[in-house]
N, C-alpha and C positions, 0 to 999 in steps of 0.2 A: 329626523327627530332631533330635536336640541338637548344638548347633555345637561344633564339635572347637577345641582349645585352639591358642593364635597363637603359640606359643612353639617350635614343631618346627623343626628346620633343615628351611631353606626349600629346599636339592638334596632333603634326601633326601622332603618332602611332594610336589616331582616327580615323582623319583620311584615314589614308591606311587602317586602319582595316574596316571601315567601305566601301571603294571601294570593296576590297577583299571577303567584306560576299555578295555584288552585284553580284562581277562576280561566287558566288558559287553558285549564285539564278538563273542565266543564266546557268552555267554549269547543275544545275538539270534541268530545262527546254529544255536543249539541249537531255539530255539521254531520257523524257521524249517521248517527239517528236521523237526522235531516237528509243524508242519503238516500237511508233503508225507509221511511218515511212516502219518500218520492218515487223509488224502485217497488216497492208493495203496492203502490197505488193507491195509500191511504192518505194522502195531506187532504182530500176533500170531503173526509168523511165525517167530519166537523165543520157544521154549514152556518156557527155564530161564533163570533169574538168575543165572549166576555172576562177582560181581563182580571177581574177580580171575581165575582161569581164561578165562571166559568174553570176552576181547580176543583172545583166539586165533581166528579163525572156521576154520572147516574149510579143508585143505589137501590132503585126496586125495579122491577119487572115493568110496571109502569112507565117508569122513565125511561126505561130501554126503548119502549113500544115510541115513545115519544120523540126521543132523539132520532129512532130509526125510522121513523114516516116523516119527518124532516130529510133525512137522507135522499129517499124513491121521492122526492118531487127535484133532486138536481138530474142537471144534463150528465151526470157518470152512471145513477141509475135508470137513467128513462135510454140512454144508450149505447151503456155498456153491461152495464152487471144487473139488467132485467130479471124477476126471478130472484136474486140473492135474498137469502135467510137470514133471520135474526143473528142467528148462529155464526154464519158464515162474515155477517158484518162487523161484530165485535172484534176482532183481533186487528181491522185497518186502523177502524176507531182508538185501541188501546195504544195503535205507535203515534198516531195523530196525537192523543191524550199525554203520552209520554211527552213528546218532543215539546209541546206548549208547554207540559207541569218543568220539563227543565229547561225552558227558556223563563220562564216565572223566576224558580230554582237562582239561575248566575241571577239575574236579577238582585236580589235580596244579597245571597253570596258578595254581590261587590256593595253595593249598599250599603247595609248596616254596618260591614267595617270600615266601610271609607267615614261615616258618619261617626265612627266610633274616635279613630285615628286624628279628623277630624276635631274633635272635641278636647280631647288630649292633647292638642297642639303638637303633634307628631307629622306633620305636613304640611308644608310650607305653603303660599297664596300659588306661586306658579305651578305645583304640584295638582294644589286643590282644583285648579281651572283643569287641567288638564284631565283628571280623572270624571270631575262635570260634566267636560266633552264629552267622555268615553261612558258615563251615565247617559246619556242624551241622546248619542247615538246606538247605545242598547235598546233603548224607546224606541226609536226609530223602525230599528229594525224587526223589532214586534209589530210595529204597525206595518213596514214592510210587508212581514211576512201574510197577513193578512192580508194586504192589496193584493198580493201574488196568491191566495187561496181563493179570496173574489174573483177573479179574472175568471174560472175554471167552474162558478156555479150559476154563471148566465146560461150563453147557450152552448159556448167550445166543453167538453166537458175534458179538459186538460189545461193548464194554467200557463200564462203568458210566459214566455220563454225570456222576454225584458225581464219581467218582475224578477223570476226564478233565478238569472244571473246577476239582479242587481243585491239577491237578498243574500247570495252565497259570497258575492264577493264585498259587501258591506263586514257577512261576517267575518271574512280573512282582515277587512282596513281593522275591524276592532282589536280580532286576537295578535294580532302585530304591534298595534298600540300598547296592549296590556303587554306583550312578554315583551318589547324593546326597553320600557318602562322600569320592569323585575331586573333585564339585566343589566339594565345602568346602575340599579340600585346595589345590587349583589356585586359589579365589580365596575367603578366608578372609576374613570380616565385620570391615575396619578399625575400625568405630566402633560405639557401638550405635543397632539399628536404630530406623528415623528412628519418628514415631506414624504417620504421615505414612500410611505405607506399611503399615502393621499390616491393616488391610482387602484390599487388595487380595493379601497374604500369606497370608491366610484364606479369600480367595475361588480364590485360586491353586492351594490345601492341595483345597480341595472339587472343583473342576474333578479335579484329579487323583484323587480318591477316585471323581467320578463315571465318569472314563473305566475306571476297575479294575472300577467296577460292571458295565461295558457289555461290557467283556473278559469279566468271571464269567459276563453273558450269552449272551455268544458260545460260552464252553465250552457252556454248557446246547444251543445251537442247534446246535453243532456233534456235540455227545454224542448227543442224540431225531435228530440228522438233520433237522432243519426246518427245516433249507435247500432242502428238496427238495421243500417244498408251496409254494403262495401263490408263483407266480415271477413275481409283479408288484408292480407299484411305479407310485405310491403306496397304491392300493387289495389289497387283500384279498381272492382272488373277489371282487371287485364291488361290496367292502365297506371304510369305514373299519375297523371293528369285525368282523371276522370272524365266523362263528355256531362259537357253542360253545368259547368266551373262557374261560368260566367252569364249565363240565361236570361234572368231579371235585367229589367228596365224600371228606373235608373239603375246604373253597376252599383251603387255602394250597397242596394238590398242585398246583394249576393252574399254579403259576410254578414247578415243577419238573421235570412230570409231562404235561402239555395243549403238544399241540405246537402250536395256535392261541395259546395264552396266550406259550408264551415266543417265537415268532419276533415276537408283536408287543411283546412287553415289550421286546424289543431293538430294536424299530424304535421303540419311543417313548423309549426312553435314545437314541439317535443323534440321535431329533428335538430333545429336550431342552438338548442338545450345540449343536446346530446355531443352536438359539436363543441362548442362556448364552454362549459364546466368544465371538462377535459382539462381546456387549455386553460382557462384558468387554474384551477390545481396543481398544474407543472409551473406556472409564474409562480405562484405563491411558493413553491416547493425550492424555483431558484434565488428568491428573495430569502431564505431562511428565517419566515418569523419564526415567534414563539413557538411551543407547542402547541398547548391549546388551540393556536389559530391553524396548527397544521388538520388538527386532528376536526376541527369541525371543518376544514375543507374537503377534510376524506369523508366526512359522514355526509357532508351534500354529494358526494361525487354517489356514493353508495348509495345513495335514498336515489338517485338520478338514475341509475340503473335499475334500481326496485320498480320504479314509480315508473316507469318505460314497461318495462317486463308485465306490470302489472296493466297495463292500461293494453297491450298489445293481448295478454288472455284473454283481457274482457272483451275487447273487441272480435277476437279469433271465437270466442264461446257463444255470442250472442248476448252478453251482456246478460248473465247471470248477475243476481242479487247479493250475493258474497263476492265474488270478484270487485263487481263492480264500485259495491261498498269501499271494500279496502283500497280500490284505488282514489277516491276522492278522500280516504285517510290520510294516501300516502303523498297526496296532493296539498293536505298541510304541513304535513312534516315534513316536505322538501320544501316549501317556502319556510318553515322552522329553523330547516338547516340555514338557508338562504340567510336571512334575519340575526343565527346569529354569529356565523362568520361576519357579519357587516358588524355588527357591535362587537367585538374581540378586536376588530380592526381598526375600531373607534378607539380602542381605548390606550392601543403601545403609539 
């Protein structure tokens, strides 16, 4: 990400910065919800995208009746939830209804201030593109998410595991965009940066592109469901190496397609992590930056061992709905951490 110019009055890069770390605390509340969403088994229980209409949910009895005889003609109730009640259907609906009213929600949230700020001449042209983008690509990924809720109302009554990890980690490129953005703006590069620090600002950049890798994995394991085989830890049935790693013809299916291949593809990027942070932590430690840069490397090293610990419950529990929640939490806030020891390191 290219460093924003040091010339802005310095209230109003407050604040934007301080709208922008709002809309980052929505965006984690979004993936959130978008979780518990996907673990309830409710993302399909809204069978029409209307993005403006559609903030209305039903208000009489009528329309209950209506929404929900829409539902019993998808492939989730013709064969899975046969039989389910009225009763029984509202509360999938109400996280589905949630998660769209706050993907609506940032919407407007970055919007009307950007438009405000905007107006005010508080934002400069390369600024303004940029935030454009980052409108653009919010679009997107509403429409996104919608392609990835279609896939699962033909005949699979479960949604495209592509879609599912193209929508979760679109939303990681956005909330990175936005909080990289806030903390340039909150603490803008006085001088230029030292050689000194150019390594470790590149190995910062890779860390965070590895945890996005482990996230993309995670969509894939969360998509095939291969959370729900192998509920042991360290071993594999019985095995480093699981049988039938490699099965699919052509081999590259196997890391999309083979639910052996990707739950272990994700447990050897976690391992990978678990190795790599470490030792970064101790370079940075014999470099003696600032503090600041010490102390967000201790809080990645700390979310590194959370976000392990937590990922290994869920897998050991069978992927309970609170576990499993929190660790696709804890899967942004350790690329958070990620993100912003890389800008701390941007900036001495």
């Amino acid at each position: 990400m290219t460093c924003l110019r040091g010339d802005m009055d310095t209230p109003a890069k407050k604040q934007i910065a301080v709208w922008l770390l709002a809309c980052c605390v929505l965006v984690f509340l979004m993936v959130v919800v978008g979780g518990v969403t996907r673990l309830t088994h409710s993302g399909l229980s809204m069978t029409e995208w209307r993005p403006l209409i559609g903030a209305v949910p039903p208000l009489s009895e009528e329309q209950w009746t209506e929404v929900f005889d829409k539902y019993r003609q998808t492939p989730e109730y013709l064969k899975i939830n046969r039989g389910m009640t009225l009763a029984q259907f509202k509360p999938i609906f109400w996280w589905e209804y949630f998660h769209r009213l706050l993907g609506r929600s940032i919407g407007a949230v970055f919007l009307l201030p950007f438009l405000y700020f905007l107006a005010r001449r508080k934002i400069d042209g390369a600024l303004a593109r940029r935030f454009a983008i980052v409108f653009a690509l919010g679009a997107l990924q509403g429409a996104l998410g919608w392609y990835m809720v279609r896939s699962g109302l033909i005949d699979d009554p479960h949604v495209s595991p592509y879609r599912l990890t193209a929508h979760l980690g679109l939303a990681f490129l956005i909330y990175a965009a936005i909080l990289g953005t806030a903390l340039q703006l909150l603490s803008p590069a006085l001088a230029p940066a030292q050689k000194r620090y150019q390594r470790p600002r590149a190995l910062a950049a890779a860390l965070a592109g590895l945890i996005f890798l482990m996230v993309l994995s995670g969509g894939m394991v969360a998509g095939t469901r291969a959370g729900f085989v192998y509920n042991t830890f360290p071993l594999m049935d019985g095995r480093w190496i699981p049988d039938g790693i490699l099965a699919l013809q052509p081999w590259y299916l196997n890391f999309f397609e083979n639910i052996p291949t990707i739950q272990f593809d994700h447990r050897l990027i976690a391992g990978a992590l678990g190795l790599l942070v470490p030792l970064f932590w101790l370079y940075l430690r014999q470099l003696r930056p600032p503090q600041g840069v010490r102390s967000s490397a201790t809080f990645l090293l700390g979310m590194l061992v959370f976000q392990i610990s937590l990922g290994v419950g869920t897998l050991l529990q069978g992927v309970p709905v609170l576990l499993a929640a929190s660790h696709q939490a804890g899967a942004l806030l350790l690329f958070t951490a990620a993100v912003l020891v890389h800008e701390q390191l941007r900036r001495i």
